[in-house]
C-alpha positions in Angstrom: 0.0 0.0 0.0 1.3 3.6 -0.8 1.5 6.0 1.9 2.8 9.0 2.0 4.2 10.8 5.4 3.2 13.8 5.7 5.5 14.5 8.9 8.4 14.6 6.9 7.3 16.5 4.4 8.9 19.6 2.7 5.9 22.0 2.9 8.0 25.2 2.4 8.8 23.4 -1.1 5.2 22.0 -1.6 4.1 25.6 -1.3 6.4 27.3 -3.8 6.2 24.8 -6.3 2.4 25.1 -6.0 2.5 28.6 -6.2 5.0 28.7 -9.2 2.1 26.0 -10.8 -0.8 27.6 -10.7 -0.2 31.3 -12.0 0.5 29.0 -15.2 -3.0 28.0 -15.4 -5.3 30.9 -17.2 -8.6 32.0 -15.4 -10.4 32.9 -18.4 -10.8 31.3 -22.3 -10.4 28.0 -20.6 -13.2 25.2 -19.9 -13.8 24.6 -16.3 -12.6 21.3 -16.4 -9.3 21.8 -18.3 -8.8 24.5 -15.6 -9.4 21.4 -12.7 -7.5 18.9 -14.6 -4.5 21.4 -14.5 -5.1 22.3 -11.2 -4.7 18.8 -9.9 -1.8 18.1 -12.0 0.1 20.8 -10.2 -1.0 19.8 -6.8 0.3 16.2 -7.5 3.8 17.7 -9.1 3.6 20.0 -6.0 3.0 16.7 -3.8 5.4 14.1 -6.0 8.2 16.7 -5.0 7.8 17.1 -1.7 6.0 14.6 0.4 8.2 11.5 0.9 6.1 8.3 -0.4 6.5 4.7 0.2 5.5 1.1 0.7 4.3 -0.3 4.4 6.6 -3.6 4.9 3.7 -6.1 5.5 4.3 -7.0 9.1 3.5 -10.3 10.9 3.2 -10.0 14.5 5.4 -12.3 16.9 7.7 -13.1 13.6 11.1 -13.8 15.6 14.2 -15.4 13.9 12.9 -19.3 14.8 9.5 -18.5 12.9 10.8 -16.6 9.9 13.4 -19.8 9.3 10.3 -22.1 9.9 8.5 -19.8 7.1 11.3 -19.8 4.4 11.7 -23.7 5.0 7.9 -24.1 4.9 8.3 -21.9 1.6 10.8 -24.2 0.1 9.8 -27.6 0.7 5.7 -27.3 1.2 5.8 -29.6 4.1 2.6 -29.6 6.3 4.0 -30.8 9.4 6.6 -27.4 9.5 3.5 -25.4 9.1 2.0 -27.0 12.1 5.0 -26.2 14.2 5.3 -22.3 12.7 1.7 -22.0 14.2 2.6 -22.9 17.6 5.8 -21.0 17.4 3.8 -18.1 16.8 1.3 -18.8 19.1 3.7 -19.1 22.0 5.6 -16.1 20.8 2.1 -14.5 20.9 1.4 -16.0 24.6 5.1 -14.4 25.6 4.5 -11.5 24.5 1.1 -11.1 26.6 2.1 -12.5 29.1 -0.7 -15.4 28.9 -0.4 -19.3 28.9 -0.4 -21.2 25.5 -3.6 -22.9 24.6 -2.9 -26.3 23.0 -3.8 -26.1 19.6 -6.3 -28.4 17.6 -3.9 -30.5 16.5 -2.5 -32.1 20.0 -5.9 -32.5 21.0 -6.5 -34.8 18.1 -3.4 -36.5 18.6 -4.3 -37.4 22.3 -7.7 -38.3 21.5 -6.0 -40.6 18.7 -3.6 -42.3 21.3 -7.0 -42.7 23.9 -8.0 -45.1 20.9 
């Protein structure tokens, strides 16, 4: 997603290169909406040079070093079983991180179920 961040932007620079923009654009012998079209145009040029722009990283919560190595092997051989143990290491990074107790996950509770048998 594109943001733009407007606290670091130069708006002594936005101004002046709105300001050089739009005494270019003529008030009268011009259709109305030639007269918008080239007033957004400079507000965008105005904005493209001087508002810093850029793409959010996409950000997965708990993601520590052990996970992100379970995600790239996951990603390079498509085994299940890894993805089973990148969910509870994300879980119980999650359970660290507020401070709670890991739940057991769906998949021990079949396995003990399975063992009852």
């Amino acid at each position: 997603m594109l943001r733009c961040n407007f606290l670091k932007a130069n708006w002594e620079q936005y101004s002046s290169v709105l300001d050089r923009s739009i005494v270019t654009i003529p008030s009268c012998g011009i259709a109305i909406n030639e007269a918008y079209r080239r007033l957004q145009g400079a507000i965008f040029r105005a904005a493209s040079t001087s508002i810093p722009r850029g793409r959010r990283p996409v950000y997965i919560p708990c993601m520590d070093e052990e996970c992100q190595t379970l995600l790239q092997e996951y990603e390079d051989t498509g085994d299940p079983d890894i993805t089973d143990h990148l969910i509870e290491s994300l879980n119980a990074a999650r359970c660290k991180r507020d401070g709670r107790k890991p739940r057991q996950t769906l998949t021990l509770l079949i396995q003990a179920e399975s063992v009852r048998v």
